[in-house]
Steps between C-alpha positions, in 0.01 A plus 500: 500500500211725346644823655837384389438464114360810506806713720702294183290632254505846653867552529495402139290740385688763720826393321316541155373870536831650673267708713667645853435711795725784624547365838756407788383122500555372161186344436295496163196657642304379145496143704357609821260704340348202279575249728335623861503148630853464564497726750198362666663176535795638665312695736178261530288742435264619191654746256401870558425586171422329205583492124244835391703681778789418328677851470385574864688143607798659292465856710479294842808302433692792333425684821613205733808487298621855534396594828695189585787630315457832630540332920739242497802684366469778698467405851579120563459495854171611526290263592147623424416550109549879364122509376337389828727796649377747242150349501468332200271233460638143511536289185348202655225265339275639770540874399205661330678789408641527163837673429555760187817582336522815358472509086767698305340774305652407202371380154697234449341191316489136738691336251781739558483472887528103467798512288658732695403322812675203362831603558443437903691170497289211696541167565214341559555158376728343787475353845595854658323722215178294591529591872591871458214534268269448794482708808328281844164626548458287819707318813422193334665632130756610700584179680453308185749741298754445764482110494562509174812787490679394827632146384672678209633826691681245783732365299661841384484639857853532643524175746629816793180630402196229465433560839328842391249265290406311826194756581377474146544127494335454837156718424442354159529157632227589811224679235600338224171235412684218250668211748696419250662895450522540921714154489725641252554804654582348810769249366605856332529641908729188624707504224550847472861530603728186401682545856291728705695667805363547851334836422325410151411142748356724730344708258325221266383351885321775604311528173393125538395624850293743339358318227368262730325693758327635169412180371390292780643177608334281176742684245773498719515142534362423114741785342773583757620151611548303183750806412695409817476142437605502157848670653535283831821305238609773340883533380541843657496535895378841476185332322443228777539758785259712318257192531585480905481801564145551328386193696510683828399800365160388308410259841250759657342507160431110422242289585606336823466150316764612266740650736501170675521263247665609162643815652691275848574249205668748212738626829554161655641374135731816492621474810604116432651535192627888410850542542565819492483673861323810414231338397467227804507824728162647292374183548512490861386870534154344299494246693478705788194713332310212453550370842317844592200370314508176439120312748518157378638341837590178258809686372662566832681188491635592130573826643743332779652313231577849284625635828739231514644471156497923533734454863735257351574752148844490426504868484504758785299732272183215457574425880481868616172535279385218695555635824381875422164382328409108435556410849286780658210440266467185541524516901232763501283210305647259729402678794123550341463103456600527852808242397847732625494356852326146407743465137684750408760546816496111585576409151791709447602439877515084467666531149765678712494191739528300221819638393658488788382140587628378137864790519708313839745451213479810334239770490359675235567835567328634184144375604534546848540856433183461228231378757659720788478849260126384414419484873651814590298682231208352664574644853269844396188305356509290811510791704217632331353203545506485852418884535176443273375194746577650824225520795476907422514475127164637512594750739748642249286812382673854409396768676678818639901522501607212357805383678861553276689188475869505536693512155748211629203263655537263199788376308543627152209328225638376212262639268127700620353163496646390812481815654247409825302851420431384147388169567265647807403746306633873608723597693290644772287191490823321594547753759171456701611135483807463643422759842219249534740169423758627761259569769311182445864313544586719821183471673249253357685200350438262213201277643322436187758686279530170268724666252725615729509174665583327248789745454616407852416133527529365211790729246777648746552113706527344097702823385708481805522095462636548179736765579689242778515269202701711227884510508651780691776504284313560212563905484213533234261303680546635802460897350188367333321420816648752665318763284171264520454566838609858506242585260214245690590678787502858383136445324330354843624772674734530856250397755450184257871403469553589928217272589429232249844429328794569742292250788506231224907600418586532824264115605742324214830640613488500874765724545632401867828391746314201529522385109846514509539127535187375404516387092131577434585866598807521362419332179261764378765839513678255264208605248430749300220612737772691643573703212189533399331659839738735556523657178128423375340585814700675694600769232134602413520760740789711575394679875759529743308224733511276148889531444549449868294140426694370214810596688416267794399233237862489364668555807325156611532297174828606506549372832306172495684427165825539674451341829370211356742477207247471226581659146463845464346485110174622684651839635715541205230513306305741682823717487503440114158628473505758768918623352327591158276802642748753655270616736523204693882522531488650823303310647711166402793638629299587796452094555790397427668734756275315770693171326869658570441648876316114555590316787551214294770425271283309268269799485766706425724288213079535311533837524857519355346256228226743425732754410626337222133536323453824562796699421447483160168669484607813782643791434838603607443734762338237679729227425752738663285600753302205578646157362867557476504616900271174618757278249815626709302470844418111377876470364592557875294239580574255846411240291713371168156397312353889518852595338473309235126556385647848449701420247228463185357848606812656545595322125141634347647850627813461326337348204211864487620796676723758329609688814845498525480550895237275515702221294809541726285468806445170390823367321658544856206253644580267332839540471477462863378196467762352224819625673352466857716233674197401684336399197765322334345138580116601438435276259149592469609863490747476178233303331225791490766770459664273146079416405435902546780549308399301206174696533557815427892513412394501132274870612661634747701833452773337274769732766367299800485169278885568397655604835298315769327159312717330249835550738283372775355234287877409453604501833227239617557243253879565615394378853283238357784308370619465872169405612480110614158418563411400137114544557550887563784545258317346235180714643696803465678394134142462389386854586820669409454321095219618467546854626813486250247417248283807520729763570729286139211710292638874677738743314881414699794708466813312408691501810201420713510219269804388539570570892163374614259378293694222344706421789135445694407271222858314502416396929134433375622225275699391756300401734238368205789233384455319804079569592298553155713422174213632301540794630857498443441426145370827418711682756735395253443587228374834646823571607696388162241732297585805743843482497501495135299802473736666707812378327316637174427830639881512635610460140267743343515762729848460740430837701183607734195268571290358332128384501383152583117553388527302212817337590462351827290193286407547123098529446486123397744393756264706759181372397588134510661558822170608658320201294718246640508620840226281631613236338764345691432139469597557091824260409829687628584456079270717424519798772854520416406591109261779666739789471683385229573757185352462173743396279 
């Protein structure tokens, strides 16, 4: 308080005598030169001189002043001083050396110098004046100078700008020695930027980074962390993901009781409660850093927990983080604690039991797919796992040509952490390791392998228990542990997959003549094992001795399926899966060939069945190379049952190809089959041929829907009327309504209209009067509604055609059709209002 009365009482007296210096800086030199100890406080040092030296104080600062004057302007990017260059002593406290400033040789009196002097204009009596006046003898001036300009320059700092502040910010608050300033200054550094962007993010992270390998881990967690915690709720995303984001970053640089403790707990409470996405995903990423150094074996279990809540995000992007860095991390701790094959895998395994125990009525897809995805980005760390506890792990040493591994050997990682190479180590590490782990499967065995064993004993029979349990016509399912195995197999390696999970396949599904009767054999190609095996296991590699094996695999479930007239979901679905990749077209059409030249008529109506499913997928050439010349060999068929499992295929041609040879090929097929004599009492056969009619009459080519199925559509409900058994006239009503119904949406021309389409619908009603009168209801009214749109259009427009898009059924006569098609038991009163027009 002493030292300031008296800087008071100085400033005063400078103000009273008007005295100035002719310098750059602005400062009343009068005060420095009475007043020594200001400067010594600032630099926390002694003053150089003291008041006898008085003018040579004045000639030291005078000098300071100009020389500075003389530098700064000239040449800003230099970064060494201009006297230091020129060797010029320094004006330091320290210096002995005293500067001299040359004396005009003129006779002019003092009093005349001061007044004229005193028309430099100073200020000297402000915040800014004050710190001009003095010039930082020191690092620690310096730093204290700065903490006291930088909170007011920030605020008139362009917000695109501030960033340019962050090294100034950062190395005032590491040197600077008040708590109190650093704390400021760092509240200053996270609110910077009201919204900071992924760049200035990135920017103020990597000077947090910096600040705290500088400072040690004491500041970080006394200064650093309160500023993070203070934003953890802030309004402004960009804020809270600046507080994620610095979690992971600062975790190599906390004590390890913080990172586990407040640091787990600040991320566990954003991840619970933040809604916005961005900042979940940071989250996770953190997460995943602290996994990576996180030794107090208590938190594993509120790790599992994280890795839970983190699996079942509602967004892909906090899901994806998961999967690229949380998951990873937190095996690699796993596998430490020794807990991936004893925990981890089980865990997630019977949760997957679980569901399917508690989903006979329904499954949940969504978390089946959750637990699944978290095992399959466990396959690498398992493999490592096993590599790392093999018999010749210690045998593993490089030296000499290290053995290249083949670019394809494993599947794709998600991210570097589940890259096999990273988690071993190196790449050639790897390398040494796997010419040892494929000779030791070849030629020495597993004996005492325990990790390996329990791969083989104790995951593939549960994973491949599991697999017979899921529903085979669950498409997504089915892909899902399709690609689990692919990838398990893929990462163990060929001789793995050829002699420890085909034998255990091949055990379950007994693949024999001998099954054909027997339930327990047949039961199981029922199952989704089916599926599974052949395009999990038997995909992974693609050698001609490989193909050759999942041919003879389909060729025989397709066979046992059909000789012992089980469903065929199991094989569809492994055409499904197998139809999406076009490189396996071939080869399906390759199988299904074996199904048409089969001895068996059974065999061969599968095959024609098969076709259907894979048309859609091929391309054209071999539609008309392959499929459309094995459809007319079946069409020809001995037996009437083979003829008519043509007819979806030959629809699904109709219904995708644009070939106009191609489409004519098959319009005379099956108009073989409608005008055929031969045909004309196959019940069975007009049934599939009015059903694939329905099916893809509304997308067909609307020339081949015009000419060949409406008339045709017309002509069968024609002979319907005459039929007398009522069970298959009443079979065949029902088929033709509701192939009526789906083609009522299409654009029809007017005379189509009137010569076929509403004559069709006229015999259709007919034969409902007597067999369903709620059908009849709305046949009804379907029929009143057209004619009136086509006695409308007559009116409006008595010459050409016109369009029935919109008036074949209005858009609210159309959508309560389709609403009230189900619902046939409804009173006859009130399926007759239906179609009625708004009045």
């Amino acid at each position: 308080m002493e030292q300031i009365r008296g800087l008071e009482s100085e400033m005063d007296f400078l103000k009273n005598e008007h005295f100035a210096i002719p310098a750059v800086c602005d400062s009343v030199q009068h005060s420095l030169d009475q007043s020594p100890h200001k400067d010594s406080e600032d630099s926390g040092q002694s003053p150089v001189v003291n008041n006898s030296d008085k003018k040579k104080n004045e000639d030291i600062h005078l000098s300071i002043s100009q020389e500075d004057d003389s530098t700064i302007p000239k040449k800003k990017s230099d970064s060494f001083p201009r006297r230091e260059k020129e060797g010029i002593p320094s004006s330091s406290p320290s210096s002995k050396n005293t500067i001299h400033f040359d004396k005009p040789n003129r006779k002019l009196s003092p009093a005349f110098h001061q007044a004229l002097l005193s028309f430099c204009r100073m200020s000297a009596d402000s915040r800014l004046g004050s710190e001009v006046s003095r010039i930082a003898d020191s690092e620690k001036s310096v730093m204290l100078m700065l903490g006291r300009c930088l909170p007011h320059i920030v605020p008139n700092v362009l917000l695109a700008k501030r960033e340019e502040l962050i090294p100034l910010i950062l190395c005032t608050a590491c040197l600077h020695p008040e708590p109190k300033e650093r704390d400021q200054l760092l509240h200053i550094l996270f609110n910077l930027i009201k919204r900071p962007d992924d760049e200035q993010r990135q920017m103020i992270l990597t000077g947090c980074v910096a600040f705290a390998r500088h400072v040690g881990p004491t500041r970080v967690e006394a200064e650093l962390l309160p500023q993070c915690w203070e934003q953890i709720n802030h309004k402004y995303p960009e804020r809270r993901l600046l507080v994620a984001e610095s979690c992971g970053a600062l975790a190599p640089y906390l004590p390890k009781e913080i990172r586990s403790s407040l640091v787990l707990s600040m991320l566990q409470q954003m991840l619970m409660e933040d809604k916005a996405d961005l900042v979940r995903e940071a989250v996770i990423k953190s997460l995943g850093i602290i996994m990576g150094y996180i030794d107090d074996p208590d938190k594993y279990q509120q790790g599992f927990e994280l890795l839970q809540s983190a699996l079942g995000d509602p967004s892909e992007r906090v899901v994806s983080a998961t999967h690229q860095v949380f998951l990873p991390a937190y095996a690699a701790w796993t596998t430490e604690l020794g807990n991936l094959q004893s925990h981890l895998i089980p865990t997630l395994l019977n949760k997957i039991e679980k569901l399917l125990r508690e989903g006979e009525h329904g499954l949940d897809e969504h978390k089946l797919h959750m637990y699944l995805s978290a095992l399959q980005s466990l396959i690498p760390s398992l493999f490592a796992l096993v590599l790392q506890n093999a018999p010749f792990s210690s045998k593993a040493k490089l030296h000499g040509e290290v053995p290249q591994i083949e670019v394809t050997r494993f599947p794709r990682p998600m991210s570097p952490l589940q890259d096999v190479s990273t988690i071993i180590g190196s790449r050639e590490q790897l390398a040494v390791l796997l010419q040892l782990y494929d000779y030791q499967l070849e030629h020495e065995g597993t004996t005492g392998w325990e990790s390996l064993l329990w791969v083989v004993n104790q995951l593939l029979p549960q994973l491949i228990e599991i697999v017979g349990r899921i529903n085979v016509t669950s498409t997504a399912c089915v892909h899902e542990f399709s690609r689990f195995f692919w990838r398990l197999c893929r990462t163990f390696g060929k001789i793995f997959t050829n002699t420890k999970v085909k034998p255990q396949f091949q055990e379950i599904l007994r693949l024999s003549e001998e099954n054909i009767d027997s339930t327990a054999g047949n039961g199981v190609l029922t199952k989704a094992t089916v599926p599974i095996y052949a395009t999990g296991v038997l995909t992974c590699y693609i050698q001609e001795e490989d193909r050759k094996l999942l041919v003879g695999f389909l060729e025989d479930v397709m066979t046992l399926l059909s000789l012992s007239h089980a469903p065929l979901d199991s094989l569809k679905a492994s055409f499904v899966e197998l139809g999406a990749n076009p490189a396996y077209h071939e080869l399906l059409l390759t199988v299904l060939w074996y199904g048409v030249v089969h001895t068996s008529a059974l065999v061969r109506c599968t095959a024609a069945r098969m076709f259907e499913l894979l048309v859609k997928g091929v391309n054209e050439t071999l539609v008309a190379q392959r499929v459309v010349p094995a459809l007319i060999t079946l069409s020809s068929d001995p037996e009437i049952s083979v003829r008519i499992a043509t007819i979806p295929a030959f629809g699904t041609i109709m219904e995708t190809v644009i070939q106009r040879e191609l489409l004519e090929r098959v319009k005379m097929q099956l108009a073989s089959f409608l005008e055929d004599p031969q045909y004309q009492d196959q019940h069975s056969l007009h049934t599939e041929i009015i059903k694939t009619f329905g099916r893809v009459g509304p997308n067909a080519e609307p020339r081949f829907r015009d000419e060949f199925v409406i008339p045709h559509l017309h002509k069968l409900a024609l002979v319907n009327n005459l039929q007398i058994v009522d069970s298959k006239r009443l079979d065949i009503a029902t088929h033709l309504f509701e192939a009526y119904s789906a083609l009522s949406c299409c654009f029809i021309s007017e005379d189509l209209m009137v010569n076929h389409f509403l004559p069709g619908l006229r015999c259709l009603r007919t034969d409902m009067e007597h067999l369903s009168p709620g059908h009849e209801v709305i046949l009804s009214s379907m029929i009143k509604e057209c004619e009136q749109k086509v006695e409308n259009k007559t009116v409006q427009e008595p010459q050409g055609s016109m369009s029935i898009a919109a008036s074949l059924v209005s858009e609210d006569t159309k959508t309560k059709f389709l609403n009230k098609m189900g619902q046939l038991t409804t009173s006859g009163a009130m399926l007759a209002n239906v179609f009625q027009r708004k009045k």
